[in-house]
N, C-alpha and C positions, 0 to 999 in steps of 0.2 A: 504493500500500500504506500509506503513512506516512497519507496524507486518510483513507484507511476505519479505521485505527484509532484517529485524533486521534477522527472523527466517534462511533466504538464508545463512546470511553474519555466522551465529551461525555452519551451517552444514559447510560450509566453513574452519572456525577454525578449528571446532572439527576435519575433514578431517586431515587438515595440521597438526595434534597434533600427530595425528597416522603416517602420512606420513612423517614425521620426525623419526619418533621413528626408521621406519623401514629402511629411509636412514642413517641414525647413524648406523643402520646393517649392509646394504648392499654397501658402499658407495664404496668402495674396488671394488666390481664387476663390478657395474657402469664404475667406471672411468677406468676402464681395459678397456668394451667394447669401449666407447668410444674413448679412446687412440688410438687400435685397428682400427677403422674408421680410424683416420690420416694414420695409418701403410698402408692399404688398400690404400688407395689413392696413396700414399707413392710409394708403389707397382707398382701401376698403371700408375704414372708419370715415374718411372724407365725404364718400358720395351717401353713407344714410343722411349727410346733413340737407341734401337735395331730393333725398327720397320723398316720395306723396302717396301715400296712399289711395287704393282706389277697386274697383272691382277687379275681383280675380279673371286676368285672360282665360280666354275660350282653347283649350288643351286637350289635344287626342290622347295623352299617356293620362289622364285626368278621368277621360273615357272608357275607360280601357283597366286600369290600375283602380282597384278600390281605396277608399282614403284610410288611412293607417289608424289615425288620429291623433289627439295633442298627446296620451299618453302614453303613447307606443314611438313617439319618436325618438327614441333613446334607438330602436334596435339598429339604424342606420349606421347611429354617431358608433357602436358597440362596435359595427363589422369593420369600419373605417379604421375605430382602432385597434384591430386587432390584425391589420393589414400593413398598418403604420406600423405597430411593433414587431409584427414578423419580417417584417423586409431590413428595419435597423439590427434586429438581431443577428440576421444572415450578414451585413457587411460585416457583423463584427466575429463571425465563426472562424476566419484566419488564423485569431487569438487563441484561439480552445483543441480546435479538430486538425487531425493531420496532414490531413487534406485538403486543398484548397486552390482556385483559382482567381481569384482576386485580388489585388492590392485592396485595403478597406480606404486611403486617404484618395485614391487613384478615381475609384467607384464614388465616392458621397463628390467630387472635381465634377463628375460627368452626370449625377441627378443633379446636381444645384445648376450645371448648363439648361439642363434640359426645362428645369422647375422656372426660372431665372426670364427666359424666352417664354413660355408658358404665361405667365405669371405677367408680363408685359403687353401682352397680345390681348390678354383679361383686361386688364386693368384700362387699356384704349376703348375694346368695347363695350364694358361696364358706366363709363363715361361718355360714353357718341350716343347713349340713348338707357333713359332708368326707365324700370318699369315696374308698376305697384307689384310689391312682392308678393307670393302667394303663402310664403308661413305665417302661420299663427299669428305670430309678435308684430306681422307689417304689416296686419290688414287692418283697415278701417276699422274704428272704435278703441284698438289697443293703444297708449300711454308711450310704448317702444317706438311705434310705426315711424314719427318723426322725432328727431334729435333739436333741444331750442340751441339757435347758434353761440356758438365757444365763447367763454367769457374774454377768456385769454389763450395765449400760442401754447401755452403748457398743457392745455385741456386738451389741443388738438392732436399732440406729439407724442401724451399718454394713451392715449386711443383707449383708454377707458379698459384696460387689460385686468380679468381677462374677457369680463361683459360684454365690451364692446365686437370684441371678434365671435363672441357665439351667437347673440342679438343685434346682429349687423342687419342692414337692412340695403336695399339697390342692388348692392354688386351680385349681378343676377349670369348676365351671358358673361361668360358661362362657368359651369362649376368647378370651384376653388377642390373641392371632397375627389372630382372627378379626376383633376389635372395632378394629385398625389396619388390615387389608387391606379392610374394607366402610367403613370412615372415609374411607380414601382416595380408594379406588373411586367413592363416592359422591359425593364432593367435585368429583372432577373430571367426573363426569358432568354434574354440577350447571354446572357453573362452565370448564370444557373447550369447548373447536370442536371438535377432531375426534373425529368420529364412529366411524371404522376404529377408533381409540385406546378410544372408552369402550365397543366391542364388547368388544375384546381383553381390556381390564381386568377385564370382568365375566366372561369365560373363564379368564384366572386366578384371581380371587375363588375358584372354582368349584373347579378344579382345586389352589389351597391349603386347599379344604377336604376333600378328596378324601386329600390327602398326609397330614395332621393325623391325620384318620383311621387311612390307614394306617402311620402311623412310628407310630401308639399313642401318641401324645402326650396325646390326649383320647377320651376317649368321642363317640360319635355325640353326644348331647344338647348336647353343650359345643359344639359346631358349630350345630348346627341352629336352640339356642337363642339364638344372638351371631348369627343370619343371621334373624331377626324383630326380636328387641331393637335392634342395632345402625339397622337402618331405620327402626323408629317412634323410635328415639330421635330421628335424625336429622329426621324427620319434625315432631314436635311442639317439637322445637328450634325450627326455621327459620320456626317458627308464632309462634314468640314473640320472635326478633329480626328488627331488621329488616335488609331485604333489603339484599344488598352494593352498594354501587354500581357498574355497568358501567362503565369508563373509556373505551370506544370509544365512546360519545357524548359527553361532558364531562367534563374535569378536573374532579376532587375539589378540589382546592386553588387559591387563583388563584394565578397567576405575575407575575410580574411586566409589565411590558410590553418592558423590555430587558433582557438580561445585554452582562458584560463586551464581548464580541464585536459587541454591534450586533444580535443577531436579535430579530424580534420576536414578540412572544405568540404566532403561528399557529405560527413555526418552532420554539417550544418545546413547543407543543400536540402538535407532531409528534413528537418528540425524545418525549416521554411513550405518546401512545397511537398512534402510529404512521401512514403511509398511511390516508385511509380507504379505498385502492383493494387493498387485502391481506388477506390473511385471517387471523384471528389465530389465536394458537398454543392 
């Protein structure tokens, strides 16, 4: 027991030796995308201040999709995150499992392109035209629907977190829920082994646009539009960066030829991209 976790805590390091290397690269890009997200929200808090309430549009998935209702919309936000968590959990399996083809700082460089562009594309057409929201909190007679304008620049910047991003109101074309679960989705299709896992994913995808729908969170359009955009985007991204490198053929980085212990370059080769006789996660 003590040997397999000295061994654990060893691939561990070693992980983090390389994963540093490659943040001291990339750390610049990182903290753009991320920045980015506040901007995005940013955004988002801006236009409920323009929002107006009004009758809910005339909607075929509305027709079609029975309504969920106010109580039941939790089961969306549930799948959403539990989409969210299994796709951060997977960049980070490098760290744990012996197998592996992904850099983790490499992967989260090329979601936050993809979210980044995404998230831009929202944020013009959310803005070129609002339209009375159909949740709950934005329809007519609710307290939320409109926001009274900012006293001061500080009201504006706080964006009322974390309120204001779950009781947001306009940023409707198209879905922010949408443009992270086909991000993900995508990603791991991309850049995933198992096969079982990127059916399932794209069965969910499916099924959280289905839910969207029906809790009335969004219009049909705000789906269907984030389920073409989100893929060309990802599409003509990946045209213009380039491709990630595989680590199941060669280390990214050299290694050294010894550490403390005596092993040598093959046995840290290993310690990083694992057996070639295994299959990776």
């Amino acid at each position: 027991m003590h040997r397999q976790c000295s061994k654990l805590w060893r691939k561990i390091c070693t992980e983090m030796t390389i994963e540093i290397s490659l943040l001291a690269e990339n750390w610049k890009h990182l903290l753009a995308g991320f920045f980015f997200q506040y901007i995005h929200g940013l955004a988002a808090h801006g236009v409920h201040y323009i929002h107006r309430p009004g009758p809910t549009l005339q909607d075929s998935g509305y027709f079609l999709l029975p309504e969920l209702g106010q109580d039941k919309a939790f089961i969306s936000e549930t799948l959403f995150t539990f989409i969210f968590a299994s796709f951060v959990l997977w960049t980070l399996h490098p760290f744990v499992f012996q197998s592996k083809r992904i850099y983790t700082v490499l992967i989260w460089c090329r979601v936050l392109a993809y979210l980044v562009v995404s998230q831009m594309l929202r944020i013009i057409t959310f803005y070129s035209t609002q339209l009375p929201g159909p949740n709950y909190h934005c329809r007519e007679g609710s307290k939320m629907a409109t926001l009274p304008w900012p006293e001061n620049t500080l009201e504006v910047l706080l964006i009322n977190f974390p309120k204001g991003m779950i009781y947001g109101c306009g940023d409707l074309i198209f879905s922010s829920h949408m443009i992270f679960s086909l991000v993900f989705v995508r990603t791991y299709y991309q850049y995933g082994s198992r096969i079982c896992i990127k059916q399932f994913a794209w069965v969910l995808a499916v099924i959280q646009s289905l839910l969207i729908i029906a809790s009335r969170k969004h219009y049909t359009v705000d789906v269907v539009v984030a389920w073409y955009t989100v893929n060309l985007v990802v599409f003509f991204v990946d045209k213009k960066l380039p491709e990630l490198p595989d680590r199941t053929s060669m280390p990214l980085l050299p290694l050294n030829t010894k550490d403390k212990d005596g092993k040598n370059k093959e046995e840290q080769h290993n310690l990083l991209n694992g057996n070639a006789g295994n299959t990776a996660n």
